[in-house]
Each structure stands twice: as structure tokens, then as C-alpha cells.
C-alpha positions as CSV (number, residue, x, y, z in Angstrom):
1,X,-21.6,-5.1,3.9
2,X,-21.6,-8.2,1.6
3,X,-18.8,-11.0,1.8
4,X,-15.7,-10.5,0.5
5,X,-16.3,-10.4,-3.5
6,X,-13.7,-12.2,-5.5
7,X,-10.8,-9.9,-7.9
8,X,-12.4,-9.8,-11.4
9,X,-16.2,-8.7,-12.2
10,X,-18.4,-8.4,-9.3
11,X,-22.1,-7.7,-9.1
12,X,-21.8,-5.2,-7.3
13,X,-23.6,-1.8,-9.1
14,X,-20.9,1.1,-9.9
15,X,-21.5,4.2,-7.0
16,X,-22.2,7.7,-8.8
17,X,-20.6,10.6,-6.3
18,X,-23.7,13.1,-5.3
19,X,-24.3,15.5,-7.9
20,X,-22.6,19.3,-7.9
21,X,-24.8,22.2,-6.8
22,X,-23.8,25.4,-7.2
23,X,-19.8,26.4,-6.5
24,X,-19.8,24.0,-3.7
25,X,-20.0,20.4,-3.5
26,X,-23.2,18.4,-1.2
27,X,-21.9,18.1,2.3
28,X,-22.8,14.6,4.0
29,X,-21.2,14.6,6.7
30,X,-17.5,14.0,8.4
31,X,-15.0,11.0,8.9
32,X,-13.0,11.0,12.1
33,X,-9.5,9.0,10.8
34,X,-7.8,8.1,14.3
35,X,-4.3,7.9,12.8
36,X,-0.2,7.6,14.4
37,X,0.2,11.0,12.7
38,X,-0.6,12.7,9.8
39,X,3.1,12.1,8.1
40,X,2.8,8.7,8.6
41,X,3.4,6.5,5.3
42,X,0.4,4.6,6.3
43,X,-1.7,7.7,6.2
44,X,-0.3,8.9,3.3
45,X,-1.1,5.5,1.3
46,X,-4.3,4.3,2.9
47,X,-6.3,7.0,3.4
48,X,-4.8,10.1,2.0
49,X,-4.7,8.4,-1.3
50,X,-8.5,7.8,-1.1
51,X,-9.5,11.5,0.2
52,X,-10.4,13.1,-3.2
53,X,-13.1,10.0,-3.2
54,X,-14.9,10.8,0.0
55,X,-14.7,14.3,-0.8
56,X,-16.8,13.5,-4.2
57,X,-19.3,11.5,-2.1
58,X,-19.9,15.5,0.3
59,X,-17.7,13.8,2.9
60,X,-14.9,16.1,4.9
61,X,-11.5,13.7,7.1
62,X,-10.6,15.2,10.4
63,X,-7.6,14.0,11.1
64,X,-6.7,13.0,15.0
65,X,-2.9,12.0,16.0
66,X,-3.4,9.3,18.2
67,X,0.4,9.8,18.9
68,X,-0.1,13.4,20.2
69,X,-3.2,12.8,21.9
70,X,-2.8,11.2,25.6
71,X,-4.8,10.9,29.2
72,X,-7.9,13.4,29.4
73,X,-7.5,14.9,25.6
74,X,-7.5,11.3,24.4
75,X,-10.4,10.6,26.3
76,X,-12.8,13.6,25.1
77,X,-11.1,12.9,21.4
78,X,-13.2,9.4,21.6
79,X,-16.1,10.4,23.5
80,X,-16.5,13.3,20.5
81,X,-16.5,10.3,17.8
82,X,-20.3,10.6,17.9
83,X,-20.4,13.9,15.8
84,X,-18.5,12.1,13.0
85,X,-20.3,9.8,10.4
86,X,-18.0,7.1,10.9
87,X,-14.6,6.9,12.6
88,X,-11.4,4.9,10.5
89,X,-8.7,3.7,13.7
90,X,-5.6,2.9,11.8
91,X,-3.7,0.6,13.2
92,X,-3.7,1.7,16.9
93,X,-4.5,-1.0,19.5
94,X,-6.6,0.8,22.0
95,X,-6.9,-0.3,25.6
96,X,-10.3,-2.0,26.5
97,X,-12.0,0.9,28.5
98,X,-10.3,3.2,25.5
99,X,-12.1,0.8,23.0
100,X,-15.3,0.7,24.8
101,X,-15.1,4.9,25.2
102,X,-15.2,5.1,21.2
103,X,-17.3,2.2,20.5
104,X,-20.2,3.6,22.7
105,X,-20.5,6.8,21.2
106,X,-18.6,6.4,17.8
107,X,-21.7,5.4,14.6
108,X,-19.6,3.2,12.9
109,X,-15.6,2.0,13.7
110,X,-14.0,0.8,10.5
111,X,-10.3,-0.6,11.5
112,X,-7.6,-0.7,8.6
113,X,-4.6,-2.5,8.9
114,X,-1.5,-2.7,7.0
115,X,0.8,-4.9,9.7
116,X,0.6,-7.9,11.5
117,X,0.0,-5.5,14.9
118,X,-0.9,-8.2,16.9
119,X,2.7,-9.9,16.8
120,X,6.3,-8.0,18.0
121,X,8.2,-7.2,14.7
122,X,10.7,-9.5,13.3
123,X,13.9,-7.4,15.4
124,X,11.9,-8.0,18.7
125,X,14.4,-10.1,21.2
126,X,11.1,-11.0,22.5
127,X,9.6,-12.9,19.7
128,X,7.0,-12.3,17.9
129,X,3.9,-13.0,20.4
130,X,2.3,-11.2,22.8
131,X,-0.4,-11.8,25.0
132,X,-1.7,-8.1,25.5
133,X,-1.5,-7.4,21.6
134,X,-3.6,-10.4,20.5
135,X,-6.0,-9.4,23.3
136,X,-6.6,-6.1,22.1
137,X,-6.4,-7.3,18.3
138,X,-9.0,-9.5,19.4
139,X,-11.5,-7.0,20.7
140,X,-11.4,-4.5,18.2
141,X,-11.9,-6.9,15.5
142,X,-15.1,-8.2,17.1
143,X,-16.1,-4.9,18.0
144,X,-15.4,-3.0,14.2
145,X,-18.3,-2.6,11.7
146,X,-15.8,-3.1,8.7
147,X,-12.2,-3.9,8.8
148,X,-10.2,-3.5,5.8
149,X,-6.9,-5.8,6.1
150,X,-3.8,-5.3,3.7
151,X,-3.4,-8.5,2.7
152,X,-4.8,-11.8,2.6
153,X,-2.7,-13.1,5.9
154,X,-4.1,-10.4,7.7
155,X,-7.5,-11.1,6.8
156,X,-7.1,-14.4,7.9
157,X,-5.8,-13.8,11.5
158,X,-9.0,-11.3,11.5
159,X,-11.1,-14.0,11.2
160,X,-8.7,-16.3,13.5
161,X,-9.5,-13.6,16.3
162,X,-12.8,-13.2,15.8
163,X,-13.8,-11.0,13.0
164,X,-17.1,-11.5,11.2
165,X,-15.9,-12.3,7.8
166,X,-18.8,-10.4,5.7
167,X,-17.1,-7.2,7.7
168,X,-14.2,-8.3,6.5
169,X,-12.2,-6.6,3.2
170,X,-8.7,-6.8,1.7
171,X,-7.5,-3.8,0.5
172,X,-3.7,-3.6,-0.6
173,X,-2.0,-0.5,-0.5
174,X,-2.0,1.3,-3.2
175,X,0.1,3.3,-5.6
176,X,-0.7,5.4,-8.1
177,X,1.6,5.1,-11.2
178,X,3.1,8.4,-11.7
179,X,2.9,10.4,-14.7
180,X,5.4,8.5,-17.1
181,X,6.7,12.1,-18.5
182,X,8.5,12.7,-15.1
183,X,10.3,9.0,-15.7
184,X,12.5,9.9,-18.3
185,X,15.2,8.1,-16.9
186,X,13.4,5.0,-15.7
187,X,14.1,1.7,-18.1
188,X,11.3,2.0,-18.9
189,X,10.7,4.9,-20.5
190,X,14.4,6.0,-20.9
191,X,15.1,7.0,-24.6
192,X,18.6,7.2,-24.2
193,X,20.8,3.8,-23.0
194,X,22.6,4.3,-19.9
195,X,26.5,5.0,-20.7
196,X,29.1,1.8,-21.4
197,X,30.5,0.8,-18.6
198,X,27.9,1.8,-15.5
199,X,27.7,-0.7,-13.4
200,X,23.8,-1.4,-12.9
201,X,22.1,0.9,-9.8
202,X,19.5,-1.3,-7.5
203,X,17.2,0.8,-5.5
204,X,15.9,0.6,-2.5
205,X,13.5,2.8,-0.6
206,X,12.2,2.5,3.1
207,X,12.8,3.6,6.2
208,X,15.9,2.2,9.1
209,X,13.1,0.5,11.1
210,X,12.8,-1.8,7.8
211,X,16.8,-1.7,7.1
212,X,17.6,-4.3,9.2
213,X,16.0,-7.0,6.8
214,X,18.1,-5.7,4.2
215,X,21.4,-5.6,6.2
216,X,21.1,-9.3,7.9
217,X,21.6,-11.4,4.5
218,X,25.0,-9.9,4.1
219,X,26.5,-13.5,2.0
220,X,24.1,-12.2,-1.0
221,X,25.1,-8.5,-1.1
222,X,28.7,-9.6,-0.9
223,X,28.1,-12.4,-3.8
224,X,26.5,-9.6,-6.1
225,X,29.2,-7.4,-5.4
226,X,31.7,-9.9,-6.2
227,X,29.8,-10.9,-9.4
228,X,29.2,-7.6,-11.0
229,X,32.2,-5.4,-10.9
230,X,30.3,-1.6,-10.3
231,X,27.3,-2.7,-9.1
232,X,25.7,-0.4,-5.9
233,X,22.7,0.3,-4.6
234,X,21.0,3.1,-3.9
235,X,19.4,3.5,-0.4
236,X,16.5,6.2,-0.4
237,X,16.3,6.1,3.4
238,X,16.6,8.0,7.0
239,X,20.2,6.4,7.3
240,X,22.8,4.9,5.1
241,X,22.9,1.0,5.3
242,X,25.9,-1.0,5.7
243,X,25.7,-3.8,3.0
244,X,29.6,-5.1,3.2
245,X,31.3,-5.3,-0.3
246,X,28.5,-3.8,-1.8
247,X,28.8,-0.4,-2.1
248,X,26.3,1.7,-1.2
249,X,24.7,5.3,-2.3
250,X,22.5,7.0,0.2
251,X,20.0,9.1,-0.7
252,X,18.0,11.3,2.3
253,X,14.5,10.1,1.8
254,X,12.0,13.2,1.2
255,X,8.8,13.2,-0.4
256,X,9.9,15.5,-2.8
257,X,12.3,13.2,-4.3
258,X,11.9,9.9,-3.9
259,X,10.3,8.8,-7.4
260,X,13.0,10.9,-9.5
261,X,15.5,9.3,-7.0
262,X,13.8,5.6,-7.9
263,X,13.2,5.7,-11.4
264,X,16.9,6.7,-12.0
265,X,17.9,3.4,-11.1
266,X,18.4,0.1,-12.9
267,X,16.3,-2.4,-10.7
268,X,14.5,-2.2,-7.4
269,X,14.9,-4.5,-4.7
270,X,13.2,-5.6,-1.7
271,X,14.8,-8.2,1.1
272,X,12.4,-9.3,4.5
273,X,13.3,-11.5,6.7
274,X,10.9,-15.0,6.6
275,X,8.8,-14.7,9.8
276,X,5.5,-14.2,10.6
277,X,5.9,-10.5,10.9
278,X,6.8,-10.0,7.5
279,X,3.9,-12.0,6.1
280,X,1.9,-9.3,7.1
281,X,4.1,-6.5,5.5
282,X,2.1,-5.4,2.4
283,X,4.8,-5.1,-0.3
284,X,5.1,-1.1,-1.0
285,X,8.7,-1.2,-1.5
286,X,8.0,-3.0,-4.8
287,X,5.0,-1.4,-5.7
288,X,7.0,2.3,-5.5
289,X,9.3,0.3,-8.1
290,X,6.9,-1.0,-10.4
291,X,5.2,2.0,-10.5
292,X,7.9,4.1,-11.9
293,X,9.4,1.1,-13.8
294,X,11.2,-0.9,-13.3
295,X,11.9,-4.2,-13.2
296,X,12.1,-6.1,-9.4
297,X,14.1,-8.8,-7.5
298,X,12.4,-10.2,-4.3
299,X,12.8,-13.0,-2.0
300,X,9.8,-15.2,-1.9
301,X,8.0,-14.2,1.5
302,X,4.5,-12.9,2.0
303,X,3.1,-11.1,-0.8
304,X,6.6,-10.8,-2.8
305,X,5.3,-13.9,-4.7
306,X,2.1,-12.8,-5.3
307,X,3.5,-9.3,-7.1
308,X,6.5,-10.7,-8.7
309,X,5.6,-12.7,-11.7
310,X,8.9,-14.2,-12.7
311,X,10.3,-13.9,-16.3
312,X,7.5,-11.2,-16.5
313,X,8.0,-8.6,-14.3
314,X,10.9,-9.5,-12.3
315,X,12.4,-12.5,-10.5
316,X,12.1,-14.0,-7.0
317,X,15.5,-15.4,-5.6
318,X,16.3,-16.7,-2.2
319,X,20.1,-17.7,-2.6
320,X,23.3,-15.9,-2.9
321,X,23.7,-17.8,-6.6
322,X,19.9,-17.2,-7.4
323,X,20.4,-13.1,-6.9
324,X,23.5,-13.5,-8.6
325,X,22.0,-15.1,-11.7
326,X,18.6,-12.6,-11.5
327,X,20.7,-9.6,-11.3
328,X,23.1,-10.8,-14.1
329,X,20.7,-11.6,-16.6
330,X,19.0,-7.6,-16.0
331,X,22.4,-6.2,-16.2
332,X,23.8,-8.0,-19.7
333,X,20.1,-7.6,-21.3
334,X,18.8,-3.8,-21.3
335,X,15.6,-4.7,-23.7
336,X,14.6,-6.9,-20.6
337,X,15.0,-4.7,-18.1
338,X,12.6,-2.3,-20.0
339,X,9.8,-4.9,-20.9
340,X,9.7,-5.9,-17.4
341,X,9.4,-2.8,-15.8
342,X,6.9,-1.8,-18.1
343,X,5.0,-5.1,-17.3
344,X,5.5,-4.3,-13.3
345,X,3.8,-0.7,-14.0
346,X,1.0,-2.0,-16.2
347,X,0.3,-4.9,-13.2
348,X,0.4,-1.7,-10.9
349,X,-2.1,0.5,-12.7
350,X,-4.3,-3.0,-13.2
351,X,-4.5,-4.5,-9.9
352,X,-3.0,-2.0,-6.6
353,X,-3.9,1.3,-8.2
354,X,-5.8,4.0,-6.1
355,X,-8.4,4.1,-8.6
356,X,-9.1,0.4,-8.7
357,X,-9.7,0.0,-4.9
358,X,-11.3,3.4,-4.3
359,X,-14.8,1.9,-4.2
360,X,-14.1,-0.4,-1.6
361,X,-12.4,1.9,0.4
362,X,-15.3,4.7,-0.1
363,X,-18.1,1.4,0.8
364,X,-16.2,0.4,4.2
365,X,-16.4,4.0,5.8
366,X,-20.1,4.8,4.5
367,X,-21.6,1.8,4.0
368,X,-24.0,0.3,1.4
369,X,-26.7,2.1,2.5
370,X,-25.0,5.4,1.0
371,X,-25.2,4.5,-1.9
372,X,-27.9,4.2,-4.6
373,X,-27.8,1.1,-6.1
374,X,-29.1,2.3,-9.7
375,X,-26.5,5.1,-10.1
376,X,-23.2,4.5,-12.0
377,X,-19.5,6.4,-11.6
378,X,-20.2,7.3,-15.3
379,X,-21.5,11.0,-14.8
380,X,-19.0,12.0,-11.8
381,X,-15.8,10.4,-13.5
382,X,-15.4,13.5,-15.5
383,X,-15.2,16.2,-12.3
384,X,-13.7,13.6,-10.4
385,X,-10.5,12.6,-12.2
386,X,-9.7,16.3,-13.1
387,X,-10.1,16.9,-9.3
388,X,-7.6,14.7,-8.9
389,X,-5.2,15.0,-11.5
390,X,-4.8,19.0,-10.6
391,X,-4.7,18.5,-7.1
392,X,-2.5,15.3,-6.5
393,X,-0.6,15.1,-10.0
394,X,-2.2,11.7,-11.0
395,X,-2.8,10.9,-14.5
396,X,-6.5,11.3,-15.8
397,X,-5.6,8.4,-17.9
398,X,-5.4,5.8,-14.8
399,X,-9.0,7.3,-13.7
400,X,-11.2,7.0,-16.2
401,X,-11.0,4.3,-17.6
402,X,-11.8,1.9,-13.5
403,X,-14.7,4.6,-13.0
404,X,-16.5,4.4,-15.7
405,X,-16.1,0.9,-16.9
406,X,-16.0,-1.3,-13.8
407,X,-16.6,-1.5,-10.3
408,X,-13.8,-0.4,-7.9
409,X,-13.7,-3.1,-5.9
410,X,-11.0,-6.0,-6.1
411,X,-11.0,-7.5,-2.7
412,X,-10.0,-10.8,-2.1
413,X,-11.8,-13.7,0.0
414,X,-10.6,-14.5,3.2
415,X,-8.7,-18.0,3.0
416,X,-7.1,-17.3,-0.4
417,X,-4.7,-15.5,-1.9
418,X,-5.4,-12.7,-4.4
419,X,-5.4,-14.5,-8.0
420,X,-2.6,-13.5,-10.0
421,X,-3.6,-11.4,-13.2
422,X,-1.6,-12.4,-16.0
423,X,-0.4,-10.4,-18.8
């Protein structure tokens, strides 16, 4: 695999999936995906979203709950890795002897990471270190063929523990923009203005493990409350939070609803605590908001900055008076709001869509030597994107045009932060 290639034009050639014969696409071969479970956001961003790309290339993902699986089943699960092409671990820390198990029969470990898993989460009374975690952490990323880190802290304590940096990839999660004919009540695309009066609806999605930084800065939910008489927030979560004089609307998170439940409100917010833990969060509560819209208010810890553009797409505030002032200035200025949503989904489809990032995802699990370096996407873009438009209800439009006019990779080197793409 060649070092990490810089965001913008690369020379690396555009992949062509293997050609069609018959009814039936060219089978390769099959990818083991070691995962927490199948429902598990991180599958369902990271390597669900990249299935339909493997599937052009004749390879089949078998799935493997690592969660489920324990003792002897575990055991036989890793010693069968060999039948597989290559095996993606997501995540997971494995023991040692579980570690040496896979690695001595598995072709080729990829490891993809979207946390800081070798540190205890920010709510840990504990703190954040631990011995046995950076152990492991240590091990696997010596031991992996590729690794493909979320963001560029990640990468970096990769390399810190021991991680050969040409193995090394940044791949953000990614969300693709949803079609903007279901977002007829985002600010974005809303053709009607919201009624006099209504006081201006923040959204938040997520789940109560990541509730707790919202809940702790209570001094700026109460100031915002205070500020802008009918101002609430939505909540599209597992449980209500408790914001003080904020007040608060709680929608049940389901997959079914959760972009009509965010695009119908004003703003979408996202609050982590300032520790090394969230560094290594990888931003999808914004990115769910851009994508449908609209516009975002952050504070300014790991990637939040490196999203957020201020005065562009959004605004990054750390104070009770800097919310205040962020949130006032979206609430008395409609036009704004809708410019800077629509800025936040255009940096979504250019720079953390699935399209974008497929080839690096598709490279990491096959290798280089799958591919023939004087074929192109061009050819395959056609079957491809209307594979995935039926199937997934993505828009052909975000497909084409990274396939057939660029290579999909926009990794970042380790050491640096991904340059910001201006508009």
C-alpha cells in the first residue's frame, strides 16, 4: 500500500470494478468483517456504506458479531479467517493469543477505527488510560496489513504505537447526502418560511452513551434558553436529556426516521467534552446535519474545527455568550440559515461522502495488487451508481460524477490535519 496520499489530486490510477458476465456478477472471493454487531452505527457507516463497492469488485462480506461470539465459537470463528480474502476487525481489541489465532491463519487483517479505543471514555472515573488497552492497541497495529483510522489523531497514535505509516489510511466516516426531495422542510430546501413566532428548533441526534457531553455544560443551555424566548431542542435519541431551562423535545431514535426528524429542525448542534477521548470522536453528529441541511453550531474540540467553517457553514462557540450570539444571529436571519446549510451539505457531498472515500476503502481490504493499474471507474460507474441508488436510496447524482472523474481516495497524511476545502 503506498503512503498516505494528500486530499486533492493523487496519482493514483482510477480502479474499474470487473466486468459483468452473464446475469451474475465475477465472484473473487469473500471478506470476513469482525464487527460489535451488525446494528452497530459503526457498521452501518464504515463498512455497510462501502458494501455495494466490494460487491462491484465480485467480493461477498460475512458478517461475524464479535459481541455474540465467545470461548470455543470465538476461537473456530478466527481460526476459519483463512477461507476469507481478507478479514476487516472493527474496533475490537482482541487478547494476544486471540490476536495471534487470527493473524496466523487470517491472509490479510485490515483494522478500522473510529475511537480513541486505546483510552477509557471521557465518563470513565478511572481516567482515560489504560495499561491493557494500549497493550493490545499496540499489538494489533503492528500486526495489521492496513489500518484505516477516522481521523487524523487517530492516525497519529497509530503510528505512536507502532503502526507502519505506509499501512496507514485516514478514512472519515462518511455520509451520504440524502436525496434533497425528501428535505422539504430542511432550511435548506424549505420553500415555505417557518410560521411567525416559532421559536428556532436545534437538533441533536446520538445515542445516551454520548448524552452526557451534552448534559454537563448546563450554564450554556440555560443562557440560550434565557436568550431566545421559545427556543428547544430536539433530542433524536434512546432517552430524553435533561438540559435545565432549555426545553427539550425527544424524539425515539429509529432508522426509519431520523433524517425527516433532523431536517425538520432549524440548526443542528453537537457539544463533547475537551479531553483526549473526544479528539478521537469522528464528528457524525454534524455530518447527519450537514447532510440534510442545515446549518451547525459546535464547540471547537477534535475535528469540530476542521468541519465547521465559520461564517460559512456554521459557527464554533465555546462560551455561554459565544452560543448565545451564534444561535441569535441564525434565528433573526432565515436567508443565513439556508446558505449555510446548503454550504454544510455541498462540503458533505465534496469531502466525507461515501462516494469520495470508496476507493480507499475498496484498496485497504484488497490491496493494490487487485487492481489493474490501466483500468478506469469510467465503464462500471454506470451499473454501479444505479446499483446503488435502487438499493440504498442514494442519489445517482453524488456517484457519478467522483467515479468517473477522480480518484476516490482523499486520505490525509499522518501528522497533519485534513486541509480545509474552501468554498
Amino acid at each position: 500500500m503506498k503512503p498516505h496520499p494528500t486530499i486533492g489530486p493523487t496519482p493514483y490510477p482510477v480502479v474499474k470494478p470487473p466486468p459483468q458476465q452473464g446475469r451474475g456478477r465475477i465472484r473473487r472471493g469473500r471478506i470476513l468483517a469482525l464487527v460489535e454487531s451488525p446494528d452497530h452505527v459503526c457498521d452501518r457507516y464504515r463498512i455497510a456504506a462501502f458494501e455495494p463497492w466490494l460487491h462491484a469488485f465480485g467480493y461477498e462480506l460475512e458478517r461475524l458479531p464479535l459481541s455474540q461470539t465467545k470461548g470455543p465459537a470465538r476461537w473456530l470463528a478466527l481460526a476459519r479467517s483463512g477461507r476469507f480474502h481478507a478479514v476487516l476487525l472493527q474496533r475490537k481489541l482482541l487478547a494476544s493469543w486471540e490476536l495471534a489465532i487470527l493473524r496466523g491463519f487470517c491472509r490479510r487483517l485490515v483494522y478500522d477505527f473510529d475511537d480513541a479505543v486505546m483510552l477509557r471514555d471521557s465518563h470513565d472515573p478511572r481516567g482515560p488510560f489504560d495499561r491493557r488497552r494500549r497493550i493490545r492497541f499496540g499489538i494489533v497495529m503492528k500486526q495489521a496489513d492496513a489500518i484505516l483510522a477516522g481521523n487524523s489523531f487517530l492516525a497519529d497514535r497509530a503510528v505512536e504505537a507502532g503502526a507502519d505509516p505506509h499501512t496507514l489510511r485516514v478514512l472519515p466516516t462518511c455520509v451520504e447526502p440524502p436525496d434533497p426531495a425528501t428535505l422539504s422542510r430542511s432550511p435548506a430546501f424549505a420553500t415555505t418560511p417557518r410560521p411567525a413566532g416559532a421559536g428556532l428548533l436545534l437538533g441533536w441526534i446520538g445515542s445516551s452513551s454520548t448524552l452526557k457531553g451534552l448534559e454537563k455544560p448546563r450554564a450554556i443551555w440555560d443562557a440560550v434558553a434565557k436568550a431566545l424566548p421559545g427556543v428547544r431542542l430536539r433530542a433524536i435519541c434512546d432517552r430524553a436529556p435533561d438540559l435545565g431551562s432549555l426545553a427539550v423535545e425527544w424524539v425515539p431514535w429509529s432508522r426509519e426516521i431520523e433524517t425527516t426528524s433532523l431536517a425538520e429542525c432549524d440548526v443542528g448542534i453537537s457539544h463533547i467534552p475537551d479531553d483526549l477521548w473526544s479528539r478521537g470522536k469522528c464528528g457524525l453528529k454534524l455530518l447527519q446535519a450537514m447532510a440534510v441541511g442545515l446549518p451547525v453550531v459546535a464547540n471547537p474540540v477534535g475535528v469540530h474545527p476542521e468541519m465547521i467553517e465559520p461564517n460559512v457553514n456554521g459557527f464554533l462557540a465555546v462560551t455561554p455568550e459565544q452560543w448565545v450570539d451564534a444561535l441569535t444571529r441564525l434565528t433573526n436571519d432565515p436567508a443565513l440559515r439556508k446558505n449555510m446549510g446548503q454550504a454544510g451539505r455541498l462540503r458533505v457531498e465534496r469531502d466525507y461522502s461515501v462516494a469520495i472515500h470508496a476507493r480507499s476503502f475498496v484498496e485497504a481490504l484488497l490491496g493494490e495488487d487487485a487492481f489493474n493499474p490501466s483500468t478506469s471507474f469510467d465503464s462500471g460507474t454506470e451499473t454501479l451508481s444505479g446499483s446503488l441508488s435502487s438499493s440504498r436510496g442514494l442519489c445517482p447524482h453524488n456517484l457519478a460524477a467522483p467515479l468517473q472523474g477522480r480518484s476516490c481516495v482523499r486520505t490525509a497524511p499522518v501528522g497533519t490535519a485534513p486541509r480545509e476545502t474552501r468554498a
